[in-house]
N, C-alpha and C positions, 0 to 999 in steps of 0.2 A: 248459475244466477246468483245474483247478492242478494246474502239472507235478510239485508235491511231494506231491501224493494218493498215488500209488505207492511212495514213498519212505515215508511215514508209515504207508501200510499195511502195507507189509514190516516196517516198525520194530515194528507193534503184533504182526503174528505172530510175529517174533521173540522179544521180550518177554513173550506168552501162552504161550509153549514152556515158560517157568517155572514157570507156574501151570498144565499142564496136568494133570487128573486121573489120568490112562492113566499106570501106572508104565513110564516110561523113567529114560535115564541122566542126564537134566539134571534131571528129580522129584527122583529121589533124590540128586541131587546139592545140590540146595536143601535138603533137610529134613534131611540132613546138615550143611548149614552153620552155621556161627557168628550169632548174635545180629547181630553185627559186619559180618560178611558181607552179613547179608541189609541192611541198612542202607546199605551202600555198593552193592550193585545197585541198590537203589534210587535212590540218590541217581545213579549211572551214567544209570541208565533216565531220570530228571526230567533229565537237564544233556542227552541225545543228544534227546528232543524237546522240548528251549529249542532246542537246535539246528538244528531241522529246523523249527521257526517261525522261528525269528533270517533263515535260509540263506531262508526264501521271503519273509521281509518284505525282505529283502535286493534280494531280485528286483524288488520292488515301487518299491525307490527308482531303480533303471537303468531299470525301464521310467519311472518318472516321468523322467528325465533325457531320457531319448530322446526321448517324447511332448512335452517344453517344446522338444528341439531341433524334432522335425516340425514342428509347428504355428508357432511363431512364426520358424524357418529361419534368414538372415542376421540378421534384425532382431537377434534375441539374442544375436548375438557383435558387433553394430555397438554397441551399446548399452554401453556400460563397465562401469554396474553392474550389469547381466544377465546379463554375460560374468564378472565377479568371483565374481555368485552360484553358477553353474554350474561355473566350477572349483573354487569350496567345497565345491559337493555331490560331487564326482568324487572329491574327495581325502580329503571324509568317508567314502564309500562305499570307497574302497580301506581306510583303514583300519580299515574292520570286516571287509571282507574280512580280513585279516590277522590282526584278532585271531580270528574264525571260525577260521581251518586254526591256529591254536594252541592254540585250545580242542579242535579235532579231534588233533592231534597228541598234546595230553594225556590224551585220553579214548582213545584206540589206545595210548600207552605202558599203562595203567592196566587196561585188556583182556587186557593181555598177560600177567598176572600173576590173572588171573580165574575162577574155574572154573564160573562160571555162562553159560550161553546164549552159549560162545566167540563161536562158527563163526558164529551167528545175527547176531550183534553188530556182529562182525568186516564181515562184509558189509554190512550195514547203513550204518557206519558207513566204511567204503568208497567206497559210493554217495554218501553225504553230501560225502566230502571231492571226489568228482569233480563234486558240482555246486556245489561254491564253485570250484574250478578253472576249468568253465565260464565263469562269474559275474566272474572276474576277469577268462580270456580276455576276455570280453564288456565290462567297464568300462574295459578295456587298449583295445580298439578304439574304445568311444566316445570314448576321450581323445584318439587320434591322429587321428581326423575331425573331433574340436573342433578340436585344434591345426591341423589341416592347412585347413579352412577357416579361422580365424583371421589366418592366415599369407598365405592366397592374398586375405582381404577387407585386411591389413592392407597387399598389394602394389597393389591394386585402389585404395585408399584417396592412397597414397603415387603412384600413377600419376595420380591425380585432382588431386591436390595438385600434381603439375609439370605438367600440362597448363592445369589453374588459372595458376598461376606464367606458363606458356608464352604462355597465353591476354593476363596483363595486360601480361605485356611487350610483346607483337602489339600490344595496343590502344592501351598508349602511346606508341611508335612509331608506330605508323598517326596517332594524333593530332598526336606533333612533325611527322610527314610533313605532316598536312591542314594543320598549324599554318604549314609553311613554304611548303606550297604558295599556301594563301591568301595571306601577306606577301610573296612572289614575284606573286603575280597581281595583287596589290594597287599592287606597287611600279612594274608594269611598267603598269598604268591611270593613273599620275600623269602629270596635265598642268598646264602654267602658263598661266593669260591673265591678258588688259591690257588694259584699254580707256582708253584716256589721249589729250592732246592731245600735239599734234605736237612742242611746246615741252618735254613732261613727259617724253617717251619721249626725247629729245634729250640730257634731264640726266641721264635714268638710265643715260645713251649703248644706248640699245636701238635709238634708231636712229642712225646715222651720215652724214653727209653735209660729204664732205671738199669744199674746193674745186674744183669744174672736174671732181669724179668722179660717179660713178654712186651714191644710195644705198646702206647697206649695214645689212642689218636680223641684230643681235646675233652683232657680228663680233667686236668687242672686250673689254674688260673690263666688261659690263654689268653692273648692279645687280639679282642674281638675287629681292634678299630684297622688289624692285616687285614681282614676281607674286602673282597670286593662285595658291595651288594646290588644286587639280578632282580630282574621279573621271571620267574618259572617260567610264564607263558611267552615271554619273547626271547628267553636265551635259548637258542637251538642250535648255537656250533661256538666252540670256545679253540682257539688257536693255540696249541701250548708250547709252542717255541723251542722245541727238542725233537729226539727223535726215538730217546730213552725218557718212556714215560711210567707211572705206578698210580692206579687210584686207591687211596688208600680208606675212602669212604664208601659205604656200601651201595651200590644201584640195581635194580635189575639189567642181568647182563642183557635181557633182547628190549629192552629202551634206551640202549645208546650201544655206538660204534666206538671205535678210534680208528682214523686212515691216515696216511703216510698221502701229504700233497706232496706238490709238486718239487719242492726244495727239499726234500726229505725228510721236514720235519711232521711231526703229529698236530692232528686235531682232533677234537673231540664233537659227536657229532650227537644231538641228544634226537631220538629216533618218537619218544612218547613222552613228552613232556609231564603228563600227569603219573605218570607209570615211574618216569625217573628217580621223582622226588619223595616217594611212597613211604622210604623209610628215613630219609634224616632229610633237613634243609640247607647241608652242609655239603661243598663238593671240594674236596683236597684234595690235589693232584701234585705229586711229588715230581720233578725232573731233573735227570742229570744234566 
């Protein structure tokens, strides 16, 4: 039921106190009146129920505001122009609030000075001004629970944003990390070999052999830019193109083979890749 049914009722009894038939004091105080008179009650009477239509169409737009906040909830204050809309309508709504208690403030001075249907009036229009008072309490609170969820989606929003933030700087780091741990892992799998004759390794001085001493394999100023350079982890068979081979670098002997393919010549066959290179990153292999 419309909460201003009672309010409108009272107004019509009040109102009909004028036109009652049964001589009382306010009968006779109409039929005594002015031409004048009677024209300005009325016109009283027409502006206090605009009033009490305006006061519940009134009602009609905060519950519309409320029901748009229920139903569509944060989405509505996430959205910018739904949130724009909605404090349009708040601020619309107060100021007819406002103008409402000024139109009630002029129709109580104008009462005061009235000698028709005071007391009836007076109350009446009493009751009116306490349910725009309501009404405004009422739009007063819907504003500060827009604002105050606004506020807490807009900390919500700015917390997302630096955990966002947080998040890319983690990931970029994490990838200069993987980036230098790979060029670290990468750098620490680099191997040199050589498969050369004894005369070639001689020039490059990779091998040395002083008079009257003991060989000496890349003891001096060798010729680093003869190597080939390998990944450990992907060199696993090296073809050495003879069939008279010598290593002359140290390996564990059950981490690699040498077999005799097909043409007769030798290959080298690396059996443990991480076993192979244990002791040097160097693989010289001498052939006739």
């Amino acid at each position: 039921m419309n909460r201003y049914l009672p309010l409108t009722f009272a107004l019509a009894l009040a109102l009909s106190a004028c036109n009652d038939k049964q001589p009382n004091a306010a009968h006779q105080s109409l039929m005594e009146a002015s031409k004048q008179e009677l024209v300005t009650a009325l016109e009283e009477r027409d502006q206090l129920l605009a009033l009490v239509t305006d006061v519940a169409s009134t009602l009609d737009q905060i519950k519309q505001l409320e029901n748009v906040l229920s139903l569509t909830g944060i989405r509505a204050i996430e959205n910018p122009s739904q949130r724009t809309k909605i404090l349009s309508d708040i601020r619309e709504v107060q100021k007819t609030l406002q103008l409402r208690r000024e139109q009630i403030a002029d129709l109580e001075e104008r009462l005061l000075t009235s000698s028709l249907c005071t007391d009836e009036l007076r109350t009446t229009v009493g009751a009116l001004r306490s349910q725009i008072d309501a009404q405004t309490e009422e739009i007063n609170e819907f504003k500060r629970l827009f604002d105050s969820l606004a506020q807490e989606i807009g900390a919500l929003n700015h917390a997302v944003d630096s955990l966002s933030t947080g998040m890319v700087s983690t990931s970029r780091r994490l990838a200069q990390a993987n980036a230098q741990s790979q060029q670290l892992e990468d750098e620490l799998n680099v191997c040199y070999y050589i498969v050369a004759s004894k005369a070639a390794l001689k020039q490059h001085k990779i091998l040395e052999q002083p008079f009257l001493r003991r060989t000496r394999l890349l003891a001096g100023d060798y010729d680093q830019q003869f190597f080939f350079i390998g990944d450990k982890r992907q060199l696993l068979s090296l073809p050495l193109g003879s069939d008279k081979v010598k290593l002359h670098t140290t390996h564990p002997q059950d981490s690699y083979e040498i077999i005799e393919q097909a043409d007769g010549q030798k290959a080298l066959h690396i059996l443990d890749t991480s076993k192979f290179w244990t002791l040097t990153n160097y693989l010289v292999v001498e052939i006739e």
